[in-house]
mmCIF file of the N, C-alpha and C atoms, coordinates in Angstrom:
data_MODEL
# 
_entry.id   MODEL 
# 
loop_
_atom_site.group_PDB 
_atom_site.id 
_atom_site.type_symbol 
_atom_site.label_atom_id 
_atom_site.label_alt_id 
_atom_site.label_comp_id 
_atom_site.label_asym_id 
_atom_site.label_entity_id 
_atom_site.label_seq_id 
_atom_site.pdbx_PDB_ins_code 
_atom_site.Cartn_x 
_atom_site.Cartn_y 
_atom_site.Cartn_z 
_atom_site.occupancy 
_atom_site.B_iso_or_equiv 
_atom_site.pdbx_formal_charge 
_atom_site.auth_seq_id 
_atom_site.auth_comp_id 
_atom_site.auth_asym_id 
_atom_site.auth_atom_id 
_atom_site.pdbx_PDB_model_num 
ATOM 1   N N  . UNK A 1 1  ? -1.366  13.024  7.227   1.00 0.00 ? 1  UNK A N  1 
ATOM 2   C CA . UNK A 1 1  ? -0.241  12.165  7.492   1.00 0.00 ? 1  UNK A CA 1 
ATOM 3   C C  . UNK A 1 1  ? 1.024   13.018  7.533   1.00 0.00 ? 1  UNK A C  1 
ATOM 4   N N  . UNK A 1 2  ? 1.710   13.028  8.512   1.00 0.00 ? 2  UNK A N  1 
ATOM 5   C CA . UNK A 1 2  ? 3.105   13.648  9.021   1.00 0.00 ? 2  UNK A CA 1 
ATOM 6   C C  . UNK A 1 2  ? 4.300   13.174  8.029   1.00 0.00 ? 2  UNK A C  1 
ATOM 7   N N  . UNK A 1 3  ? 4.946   13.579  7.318   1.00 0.00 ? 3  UNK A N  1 
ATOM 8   C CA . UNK A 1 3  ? 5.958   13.450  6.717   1.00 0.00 ? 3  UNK A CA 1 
ATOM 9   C C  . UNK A 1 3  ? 6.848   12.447  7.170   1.00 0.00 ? 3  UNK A C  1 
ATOM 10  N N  . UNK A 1 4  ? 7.130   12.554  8.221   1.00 0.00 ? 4  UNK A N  1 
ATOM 11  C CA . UNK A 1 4  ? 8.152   11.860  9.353   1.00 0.00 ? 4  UNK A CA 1 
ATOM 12  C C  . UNK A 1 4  ? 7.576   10.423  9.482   1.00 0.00 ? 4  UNK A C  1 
ATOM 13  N N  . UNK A 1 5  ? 6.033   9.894   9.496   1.00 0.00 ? 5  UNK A N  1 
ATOM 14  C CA . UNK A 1 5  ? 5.783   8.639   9.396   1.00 0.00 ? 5  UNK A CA 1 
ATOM 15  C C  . UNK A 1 5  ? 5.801   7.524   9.117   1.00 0.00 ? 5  UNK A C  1 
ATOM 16  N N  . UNK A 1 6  ? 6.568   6.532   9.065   1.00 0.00 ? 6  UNK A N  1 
ATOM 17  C CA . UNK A 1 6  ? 6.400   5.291   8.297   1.00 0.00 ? 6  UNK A CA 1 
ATOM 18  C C  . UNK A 1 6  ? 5.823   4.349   8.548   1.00 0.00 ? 6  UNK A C  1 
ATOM 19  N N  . UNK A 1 7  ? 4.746   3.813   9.287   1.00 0.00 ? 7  UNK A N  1 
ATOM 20  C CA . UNK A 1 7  ? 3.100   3.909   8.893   1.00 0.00 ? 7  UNK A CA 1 
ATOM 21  C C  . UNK A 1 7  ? 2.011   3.915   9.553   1.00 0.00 ? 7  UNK A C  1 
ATOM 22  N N  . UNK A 1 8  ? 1.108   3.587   9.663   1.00 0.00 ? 8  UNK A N  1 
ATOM 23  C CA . UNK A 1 8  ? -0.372  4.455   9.476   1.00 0.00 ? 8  UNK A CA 1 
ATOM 24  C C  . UNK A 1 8  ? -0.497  2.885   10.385  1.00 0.00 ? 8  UNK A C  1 
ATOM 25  N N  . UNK A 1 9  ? -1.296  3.036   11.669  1.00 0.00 ? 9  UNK A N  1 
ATOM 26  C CA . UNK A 1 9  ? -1.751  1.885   12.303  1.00 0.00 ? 9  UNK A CA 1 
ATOM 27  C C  . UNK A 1 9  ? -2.901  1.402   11.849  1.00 0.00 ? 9  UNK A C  1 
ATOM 28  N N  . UNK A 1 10 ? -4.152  1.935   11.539  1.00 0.00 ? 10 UNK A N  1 
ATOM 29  C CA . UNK A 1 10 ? -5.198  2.120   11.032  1.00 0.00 ? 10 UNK A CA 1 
ATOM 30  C C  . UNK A 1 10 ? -5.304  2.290   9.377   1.00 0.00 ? 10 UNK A C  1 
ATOM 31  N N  . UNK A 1 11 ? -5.208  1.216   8.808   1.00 0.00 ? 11 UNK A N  1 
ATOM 32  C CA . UNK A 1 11 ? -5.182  1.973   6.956   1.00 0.00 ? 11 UNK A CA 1 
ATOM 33  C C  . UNK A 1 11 ? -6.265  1.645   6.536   1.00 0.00 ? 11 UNK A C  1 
ATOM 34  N N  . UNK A 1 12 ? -7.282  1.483   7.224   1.00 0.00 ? 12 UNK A N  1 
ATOM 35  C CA . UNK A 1 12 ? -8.460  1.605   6.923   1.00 0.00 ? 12 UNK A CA 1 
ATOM 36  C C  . UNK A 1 12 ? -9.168  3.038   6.538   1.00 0.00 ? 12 UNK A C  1 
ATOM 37  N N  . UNK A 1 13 ? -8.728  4.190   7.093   1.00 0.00 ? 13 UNK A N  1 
ATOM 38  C CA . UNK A 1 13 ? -8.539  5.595   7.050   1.00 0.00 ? 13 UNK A CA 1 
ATOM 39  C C  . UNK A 1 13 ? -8.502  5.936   6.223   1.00 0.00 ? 13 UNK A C  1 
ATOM 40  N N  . UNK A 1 14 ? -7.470  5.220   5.075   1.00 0.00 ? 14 UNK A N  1 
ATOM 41  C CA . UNK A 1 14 ? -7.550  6.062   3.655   1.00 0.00 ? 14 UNK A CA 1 
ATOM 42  C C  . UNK A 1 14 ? -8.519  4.920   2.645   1.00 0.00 ? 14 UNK A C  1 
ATOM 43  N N  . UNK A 1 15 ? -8.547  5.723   1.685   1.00 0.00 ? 15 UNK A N  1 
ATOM 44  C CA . UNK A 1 15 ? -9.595  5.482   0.586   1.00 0.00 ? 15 UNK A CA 1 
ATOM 45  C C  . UNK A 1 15 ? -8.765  5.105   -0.847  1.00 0.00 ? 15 UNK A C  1 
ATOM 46  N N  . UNK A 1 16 ? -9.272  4.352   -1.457  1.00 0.00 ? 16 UNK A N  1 
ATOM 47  C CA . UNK A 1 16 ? -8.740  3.863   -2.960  1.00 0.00 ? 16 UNK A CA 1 
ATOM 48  C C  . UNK A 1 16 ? -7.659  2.587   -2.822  1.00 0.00 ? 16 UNK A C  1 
ATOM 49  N N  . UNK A 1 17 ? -7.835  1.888   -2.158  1.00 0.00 ? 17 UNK A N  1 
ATOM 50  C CA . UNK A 1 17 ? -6.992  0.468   -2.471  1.00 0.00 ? 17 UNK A CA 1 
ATOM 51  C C  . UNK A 1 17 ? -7.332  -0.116  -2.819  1.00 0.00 ? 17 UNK A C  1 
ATOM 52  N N  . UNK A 1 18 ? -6.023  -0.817  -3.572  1.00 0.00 ? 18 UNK A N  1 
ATOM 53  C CA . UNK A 1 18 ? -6.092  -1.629  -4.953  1.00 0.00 ? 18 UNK A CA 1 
ATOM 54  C C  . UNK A 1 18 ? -5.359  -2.828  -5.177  1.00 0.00 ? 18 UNK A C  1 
ATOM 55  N N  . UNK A 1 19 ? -5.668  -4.151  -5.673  1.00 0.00 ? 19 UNK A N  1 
ATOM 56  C CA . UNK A 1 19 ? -4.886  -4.728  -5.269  1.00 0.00 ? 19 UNK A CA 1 
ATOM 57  C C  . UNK A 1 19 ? -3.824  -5.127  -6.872  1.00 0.00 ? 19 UNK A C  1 
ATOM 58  N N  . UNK A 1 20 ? -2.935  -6.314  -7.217  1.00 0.00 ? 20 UNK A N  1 
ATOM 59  C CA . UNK A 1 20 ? -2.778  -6.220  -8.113  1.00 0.00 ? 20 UNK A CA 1 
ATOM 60  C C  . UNK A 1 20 ? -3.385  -7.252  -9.482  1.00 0.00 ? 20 UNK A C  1 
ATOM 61  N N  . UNK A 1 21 ? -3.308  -6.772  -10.538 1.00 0.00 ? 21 UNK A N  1 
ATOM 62  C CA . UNK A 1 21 ? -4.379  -7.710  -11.402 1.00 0.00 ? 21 UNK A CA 1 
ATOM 63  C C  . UNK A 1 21 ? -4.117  -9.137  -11.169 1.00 0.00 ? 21 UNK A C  1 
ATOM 64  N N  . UNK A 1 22 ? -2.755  -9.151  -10.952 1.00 0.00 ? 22 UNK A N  1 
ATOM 65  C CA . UNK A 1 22 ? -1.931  -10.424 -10.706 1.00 0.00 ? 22 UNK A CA 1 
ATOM 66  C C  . UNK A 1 22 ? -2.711  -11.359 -9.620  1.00 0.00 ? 22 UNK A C  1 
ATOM 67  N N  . UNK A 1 23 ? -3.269  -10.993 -8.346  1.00 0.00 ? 23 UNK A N  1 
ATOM 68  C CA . UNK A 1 23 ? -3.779  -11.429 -7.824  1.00 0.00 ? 23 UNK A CA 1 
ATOM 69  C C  . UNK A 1 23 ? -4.834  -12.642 -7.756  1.00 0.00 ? 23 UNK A C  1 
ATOM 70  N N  . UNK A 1 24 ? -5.398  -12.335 -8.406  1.00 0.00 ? 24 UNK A N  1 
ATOM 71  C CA . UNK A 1 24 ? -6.547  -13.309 -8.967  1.00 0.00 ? 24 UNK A CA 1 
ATOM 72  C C  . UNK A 1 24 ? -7.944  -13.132 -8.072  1.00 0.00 ? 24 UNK A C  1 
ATOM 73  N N  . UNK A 1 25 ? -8.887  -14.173 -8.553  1.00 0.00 ? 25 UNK A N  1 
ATOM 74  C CA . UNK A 1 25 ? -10.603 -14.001 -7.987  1.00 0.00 ? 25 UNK A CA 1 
ATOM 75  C C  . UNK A 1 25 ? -9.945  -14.644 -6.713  1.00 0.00 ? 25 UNK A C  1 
ATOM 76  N N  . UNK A 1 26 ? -9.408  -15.124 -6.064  1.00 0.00 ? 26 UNK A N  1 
ATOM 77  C CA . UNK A 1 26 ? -9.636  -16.498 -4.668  1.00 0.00 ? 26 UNK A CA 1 
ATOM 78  C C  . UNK A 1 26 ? -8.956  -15.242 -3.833  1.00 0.00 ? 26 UNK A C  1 
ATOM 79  N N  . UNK A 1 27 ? -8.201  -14.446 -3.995  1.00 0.00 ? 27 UNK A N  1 
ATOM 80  C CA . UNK A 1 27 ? -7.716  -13.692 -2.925  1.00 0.00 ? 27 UNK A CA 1 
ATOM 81  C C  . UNK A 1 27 ? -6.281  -13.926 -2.981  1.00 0.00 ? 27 UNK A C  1 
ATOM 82  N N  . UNK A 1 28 ? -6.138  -14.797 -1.539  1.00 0.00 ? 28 UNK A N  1 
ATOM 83  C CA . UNK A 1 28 ? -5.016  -15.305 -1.028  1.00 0.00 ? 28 UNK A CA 1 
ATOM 84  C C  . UNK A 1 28 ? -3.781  -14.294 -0.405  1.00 0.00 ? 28 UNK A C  1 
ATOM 85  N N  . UNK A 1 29 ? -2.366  -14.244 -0.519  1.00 0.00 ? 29 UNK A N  1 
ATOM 86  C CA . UNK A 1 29 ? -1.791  -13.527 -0.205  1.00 0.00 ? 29 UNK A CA 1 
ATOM 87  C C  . UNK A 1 29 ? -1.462  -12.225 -0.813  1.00 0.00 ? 29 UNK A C  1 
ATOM 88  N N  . UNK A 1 30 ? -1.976  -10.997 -0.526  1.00 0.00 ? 30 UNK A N  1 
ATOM 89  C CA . UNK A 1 30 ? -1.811  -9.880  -1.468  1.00 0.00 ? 30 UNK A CA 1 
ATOM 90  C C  . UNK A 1 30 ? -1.785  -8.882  -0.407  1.00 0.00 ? 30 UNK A C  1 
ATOM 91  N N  . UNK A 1 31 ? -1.214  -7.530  -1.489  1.00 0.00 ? 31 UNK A N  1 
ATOM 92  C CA . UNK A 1 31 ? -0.787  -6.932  -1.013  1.00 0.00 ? 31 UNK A CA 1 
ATOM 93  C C  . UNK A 1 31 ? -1.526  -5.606  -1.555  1.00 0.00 ? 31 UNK A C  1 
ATOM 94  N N  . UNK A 1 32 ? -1.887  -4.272  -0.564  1.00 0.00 ? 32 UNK A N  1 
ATOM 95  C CA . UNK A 1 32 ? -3.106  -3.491  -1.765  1.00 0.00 ? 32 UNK A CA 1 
ATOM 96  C C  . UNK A 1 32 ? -2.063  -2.227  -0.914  1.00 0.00 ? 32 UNK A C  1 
ATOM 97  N N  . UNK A 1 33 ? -2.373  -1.189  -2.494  1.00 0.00 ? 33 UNK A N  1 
ATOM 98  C CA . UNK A 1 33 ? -1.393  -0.033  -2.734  1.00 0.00 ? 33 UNK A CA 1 
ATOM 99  C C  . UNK A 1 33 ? -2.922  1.044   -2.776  1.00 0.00 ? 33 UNK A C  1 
ATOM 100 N N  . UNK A 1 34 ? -2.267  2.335   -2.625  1.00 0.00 ? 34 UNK A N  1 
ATOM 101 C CA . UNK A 1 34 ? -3.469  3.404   -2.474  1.00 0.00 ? 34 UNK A CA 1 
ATOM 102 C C  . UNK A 1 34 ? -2.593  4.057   -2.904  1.00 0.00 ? 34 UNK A C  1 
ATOM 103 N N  . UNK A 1 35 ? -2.964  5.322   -3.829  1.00 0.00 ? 35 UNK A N  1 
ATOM 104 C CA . UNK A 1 35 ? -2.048  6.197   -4.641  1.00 0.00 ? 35 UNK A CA 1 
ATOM 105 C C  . UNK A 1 35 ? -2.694  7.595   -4.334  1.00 0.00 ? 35 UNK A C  1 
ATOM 106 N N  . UNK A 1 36 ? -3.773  7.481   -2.736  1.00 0.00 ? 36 UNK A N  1 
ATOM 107 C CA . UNK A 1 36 ? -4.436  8.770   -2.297  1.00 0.00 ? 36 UNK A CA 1 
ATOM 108 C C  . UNK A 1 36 ? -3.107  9.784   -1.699  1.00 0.00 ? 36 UNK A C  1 
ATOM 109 N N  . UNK A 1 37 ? -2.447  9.283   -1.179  1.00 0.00 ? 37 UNK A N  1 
ATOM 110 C CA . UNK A 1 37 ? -1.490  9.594   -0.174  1.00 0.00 ? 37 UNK A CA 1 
ATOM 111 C C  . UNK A 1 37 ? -0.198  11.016  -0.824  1.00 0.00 ? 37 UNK A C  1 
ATOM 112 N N  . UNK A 1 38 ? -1.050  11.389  -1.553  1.00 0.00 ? 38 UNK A N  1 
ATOM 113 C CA . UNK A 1 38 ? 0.471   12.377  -2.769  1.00 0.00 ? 38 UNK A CA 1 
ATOM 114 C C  . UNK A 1 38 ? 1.404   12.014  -2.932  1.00 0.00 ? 38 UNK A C  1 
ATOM 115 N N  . UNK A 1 39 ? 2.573   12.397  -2.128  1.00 0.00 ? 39 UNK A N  1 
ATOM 116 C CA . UNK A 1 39 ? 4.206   11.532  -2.384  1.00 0.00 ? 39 UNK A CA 1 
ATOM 117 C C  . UNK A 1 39 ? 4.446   10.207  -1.591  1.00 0.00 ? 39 UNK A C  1 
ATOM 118 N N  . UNK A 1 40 ? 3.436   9.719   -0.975  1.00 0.00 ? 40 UNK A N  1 
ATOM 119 C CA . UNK A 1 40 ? 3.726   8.629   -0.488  1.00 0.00 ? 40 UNK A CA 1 
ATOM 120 C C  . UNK A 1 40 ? 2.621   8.118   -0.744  1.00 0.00 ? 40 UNK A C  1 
ATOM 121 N N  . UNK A 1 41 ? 3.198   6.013   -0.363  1.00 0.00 ? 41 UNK A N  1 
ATOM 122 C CA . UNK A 1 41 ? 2.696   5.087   -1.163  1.00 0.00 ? 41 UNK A CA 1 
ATOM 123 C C  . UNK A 1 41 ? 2.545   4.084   0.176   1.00 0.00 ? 41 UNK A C  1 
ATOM 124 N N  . UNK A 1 42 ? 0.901   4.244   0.579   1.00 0.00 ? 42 UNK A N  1 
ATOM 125 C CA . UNK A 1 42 ? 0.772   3.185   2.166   1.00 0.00 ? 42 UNK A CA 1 
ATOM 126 C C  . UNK A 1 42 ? 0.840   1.994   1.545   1.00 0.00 ? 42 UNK A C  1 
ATOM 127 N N  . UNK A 1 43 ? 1.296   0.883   1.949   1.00 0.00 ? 43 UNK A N  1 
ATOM 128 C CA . UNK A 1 43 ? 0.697   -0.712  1.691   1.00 0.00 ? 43 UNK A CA 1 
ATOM 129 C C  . UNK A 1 43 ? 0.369   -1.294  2.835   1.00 0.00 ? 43 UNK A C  1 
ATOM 130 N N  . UNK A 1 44 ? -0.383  -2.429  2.037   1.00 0.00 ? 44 UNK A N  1 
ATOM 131 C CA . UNK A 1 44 ? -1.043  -2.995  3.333   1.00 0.00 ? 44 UNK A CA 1 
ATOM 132 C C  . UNK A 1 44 ? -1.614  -4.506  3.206   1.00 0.00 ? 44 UNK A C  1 
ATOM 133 N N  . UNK A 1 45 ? -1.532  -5.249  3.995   1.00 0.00 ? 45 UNK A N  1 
ATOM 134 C CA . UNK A 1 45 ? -1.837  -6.471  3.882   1.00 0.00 ? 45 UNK A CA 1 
ATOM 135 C C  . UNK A 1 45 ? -3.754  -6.821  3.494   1.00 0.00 ? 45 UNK A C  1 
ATOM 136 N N  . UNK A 1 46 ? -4.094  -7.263  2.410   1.00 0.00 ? 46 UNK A N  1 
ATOM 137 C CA . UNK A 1 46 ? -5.198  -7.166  2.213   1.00 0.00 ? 46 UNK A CA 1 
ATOM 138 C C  . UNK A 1 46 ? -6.397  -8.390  3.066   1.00 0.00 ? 46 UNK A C  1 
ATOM 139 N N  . UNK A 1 47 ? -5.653  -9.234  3.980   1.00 0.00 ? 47 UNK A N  1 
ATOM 140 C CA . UNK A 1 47 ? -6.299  -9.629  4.879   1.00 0.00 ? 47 UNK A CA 1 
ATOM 141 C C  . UNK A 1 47 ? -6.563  -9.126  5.697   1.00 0.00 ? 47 UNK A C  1 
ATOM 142 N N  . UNK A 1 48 ? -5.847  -7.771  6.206   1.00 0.00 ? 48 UNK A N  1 
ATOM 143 C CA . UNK A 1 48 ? -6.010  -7.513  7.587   1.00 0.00 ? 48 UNK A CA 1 
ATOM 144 C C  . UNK A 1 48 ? -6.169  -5.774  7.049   1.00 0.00 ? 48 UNK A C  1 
ATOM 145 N N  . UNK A 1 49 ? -7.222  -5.546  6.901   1.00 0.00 ? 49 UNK A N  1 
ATOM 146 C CA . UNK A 1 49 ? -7.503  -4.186  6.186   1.00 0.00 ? 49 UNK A CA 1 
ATOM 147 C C  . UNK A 1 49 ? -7.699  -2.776  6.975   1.00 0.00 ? 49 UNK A C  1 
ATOM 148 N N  . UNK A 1 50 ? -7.685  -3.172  8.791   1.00 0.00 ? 50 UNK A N  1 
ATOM 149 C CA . UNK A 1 50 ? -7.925  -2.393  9.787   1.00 0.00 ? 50 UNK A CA 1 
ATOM 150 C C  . UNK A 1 50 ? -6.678  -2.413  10.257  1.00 0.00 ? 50 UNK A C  1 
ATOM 151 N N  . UNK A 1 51 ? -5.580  -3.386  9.793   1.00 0.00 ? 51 UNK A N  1 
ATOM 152 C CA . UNK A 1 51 ? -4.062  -2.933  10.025  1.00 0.00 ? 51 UNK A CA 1 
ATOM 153 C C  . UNK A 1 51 ? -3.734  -2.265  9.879   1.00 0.00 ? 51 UNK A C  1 
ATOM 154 N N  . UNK A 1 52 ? -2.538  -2.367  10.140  1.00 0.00 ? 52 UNK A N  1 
ATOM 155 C CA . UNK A 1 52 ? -1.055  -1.334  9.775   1.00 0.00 ? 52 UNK A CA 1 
ATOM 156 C C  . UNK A 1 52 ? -0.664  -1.166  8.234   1.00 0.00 ? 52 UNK A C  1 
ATOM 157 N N  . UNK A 1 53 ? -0.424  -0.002  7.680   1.00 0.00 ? 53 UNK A N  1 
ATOM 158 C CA . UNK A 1 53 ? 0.037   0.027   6.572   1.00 0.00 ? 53 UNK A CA 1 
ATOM 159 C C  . UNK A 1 53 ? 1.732   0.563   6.930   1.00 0.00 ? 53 UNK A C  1 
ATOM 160 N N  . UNK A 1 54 ? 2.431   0.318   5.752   1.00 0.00 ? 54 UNK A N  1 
ATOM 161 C CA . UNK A 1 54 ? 3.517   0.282   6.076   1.00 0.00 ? 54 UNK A CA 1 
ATOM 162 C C  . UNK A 1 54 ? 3.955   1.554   4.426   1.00 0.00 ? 54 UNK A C  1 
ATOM 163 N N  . UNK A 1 55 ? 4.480   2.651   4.900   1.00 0.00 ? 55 UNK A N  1 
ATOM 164 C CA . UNK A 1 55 ? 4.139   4.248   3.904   1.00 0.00 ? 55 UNK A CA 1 
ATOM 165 C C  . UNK A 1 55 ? 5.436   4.070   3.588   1.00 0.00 ? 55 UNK A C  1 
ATOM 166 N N  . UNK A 1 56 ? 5.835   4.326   1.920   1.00 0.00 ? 56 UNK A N  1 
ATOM 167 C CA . UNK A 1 56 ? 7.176   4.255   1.104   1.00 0.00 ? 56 UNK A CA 1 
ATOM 168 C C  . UNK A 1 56 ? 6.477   6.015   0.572   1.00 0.00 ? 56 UNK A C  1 
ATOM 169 N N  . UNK A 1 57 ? 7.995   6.356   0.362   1.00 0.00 ? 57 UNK A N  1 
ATOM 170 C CA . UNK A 1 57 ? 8.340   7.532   -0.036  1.00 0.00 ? 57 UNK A CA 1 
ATOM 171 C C  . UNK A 1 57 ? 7.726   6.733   -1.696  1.00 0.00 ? 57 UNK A C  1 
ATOM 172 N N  . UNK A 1 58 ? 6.947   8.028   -2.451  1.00 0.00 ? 58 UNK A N  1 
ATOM 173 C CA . UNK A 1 58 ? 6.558   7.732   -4.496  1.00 0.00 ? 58 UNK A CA 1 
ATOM 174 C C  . UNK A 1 58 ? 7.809   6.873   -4.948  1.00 0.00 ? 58 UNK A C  1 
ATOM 175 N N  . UNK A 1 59 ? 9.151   7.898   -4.499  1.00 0.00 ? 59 UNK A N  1 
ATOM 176 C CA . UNK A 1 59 ? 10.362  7.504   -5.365  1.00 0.00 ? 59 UNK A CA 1 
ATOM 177 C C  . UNK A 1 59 ? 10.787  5.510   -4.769  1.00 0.00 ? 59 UNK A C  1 
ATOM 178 N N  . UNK A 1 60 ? 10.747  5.446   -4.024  1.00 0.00 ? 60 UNK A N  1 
ATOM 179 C CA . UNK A 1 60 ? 10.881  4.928   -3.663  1.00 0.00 ? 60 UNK A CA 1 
ATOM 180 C C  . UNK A 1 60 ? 10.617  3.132   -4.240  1.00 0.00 ? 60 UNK A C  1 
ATOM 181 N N  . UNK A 1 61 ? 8.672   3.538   -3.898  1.00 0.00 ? 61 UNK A N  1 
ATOM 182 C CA . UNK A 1 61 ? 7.770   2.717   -4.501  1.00 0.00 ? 61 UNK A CA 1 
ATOM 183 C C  . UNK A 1 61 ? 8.220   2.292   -6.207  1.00 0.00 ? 61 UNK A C  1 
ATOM 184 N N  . UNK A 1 62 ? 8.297   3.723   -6.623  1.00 0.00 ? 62 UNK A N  1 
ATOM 185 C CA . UNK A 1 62 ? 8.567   3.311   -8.173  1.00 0.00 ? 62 UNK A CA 1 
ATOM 186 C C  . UNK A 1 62 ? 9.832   2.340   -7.850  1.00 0.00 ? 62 UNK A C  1 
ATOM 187 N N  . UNK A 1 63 ? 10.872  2.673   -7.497  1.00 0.00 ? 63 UNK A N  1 
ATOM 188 C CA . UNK A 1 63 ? 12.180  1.771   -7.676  1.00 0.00 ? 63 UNK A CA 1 
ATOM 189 C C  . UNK A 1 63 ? 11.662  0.307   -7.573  1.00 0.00 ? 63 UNK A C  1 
ATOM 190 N N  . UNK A 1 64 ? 11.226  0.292   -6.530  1.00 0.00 ? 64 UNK A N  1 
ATOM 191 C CA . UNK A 1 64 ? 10.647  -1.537  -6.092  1.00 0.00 ? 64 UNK A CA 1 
ATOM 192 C C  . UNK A 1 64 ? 10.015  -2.032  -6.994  1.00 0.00 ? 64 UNK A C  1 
ATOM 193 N N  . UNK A 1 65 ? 8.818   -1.479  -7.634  1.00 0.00 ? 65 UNK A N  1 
ATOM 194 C CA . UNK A 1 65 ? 7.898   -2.309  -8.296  1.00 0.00 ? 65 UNK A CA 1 
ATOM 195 C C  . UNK A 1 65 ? 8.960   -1.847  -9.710  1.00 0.00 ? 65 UNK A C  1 
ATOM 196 N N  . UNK A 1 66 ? 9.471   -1.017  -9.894  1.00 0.00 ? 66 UNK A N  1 
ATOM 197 C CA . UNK A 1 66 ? 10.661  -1.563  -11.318 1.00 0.00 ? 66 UNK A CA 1 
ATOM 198 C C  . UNK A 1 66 ? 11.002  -2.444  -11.582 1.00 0.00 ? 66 UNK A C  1 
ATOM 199 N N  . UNK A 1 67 ? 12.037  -3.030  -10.379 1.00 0.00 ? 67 UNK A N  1 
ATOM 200 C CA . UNK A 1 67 ? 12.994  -3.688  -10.038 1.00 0.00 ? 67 UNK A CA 1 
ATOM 201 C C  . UNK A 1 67 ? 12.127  -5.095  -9.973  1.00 0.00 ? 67 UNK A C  1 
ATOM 202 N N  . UNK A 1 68 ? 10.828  -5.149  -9.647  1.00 0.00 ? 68 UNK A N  1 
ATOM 203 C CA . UNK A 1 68 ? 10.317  -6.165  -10.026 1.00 0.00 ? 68 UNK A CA 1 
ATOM 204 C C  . UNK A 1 68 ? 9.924   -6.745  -11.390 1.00 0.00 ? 68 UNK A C  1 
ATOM 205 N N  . UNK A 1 69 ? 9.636   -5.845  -12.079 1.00 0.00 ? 69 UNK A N  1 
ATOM 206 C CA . UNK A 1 69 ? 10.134  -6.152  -13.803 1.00 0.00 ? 69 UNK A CA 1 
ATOM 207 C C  . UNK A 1 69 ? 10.696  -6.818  -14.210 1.00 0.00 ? 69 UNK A C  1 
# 
């Protein structure tokens, strides 16, 4: 993955997504994070798993899910 990217059409490609505990057994609307990526953080809609992921800079990621705290 090119530095310059912000995201990945295909995120089926990478390996280790996860979704959050929060989620629950039924599914529904979620959102799954992969922490393969070194300094960057793909997400991706966990219905559509041959989508598009959409790649946050680490620093970044951390701020958001803080800020969700």
């Amino acid at each position: 993955m090119k530095r310059s990217e912000s995201s990945i059409p295909d995120a089926s490609v990478l390996t280790g997504w996860r979704k959050s505990s929060y989620s629950g057994e039924s599914g529904g609307n979620c959102l799954e994070v992969t922490d393969t990526a070194g300094a960057h953080v793909p997400v991706r809609d966990s219905k559509t798993p041959n989508g598009p992921a959409i790649v946050f800079s680490a620093s970044a990621w951390t701020e958001f899910v803080t800020a969700l705290r």
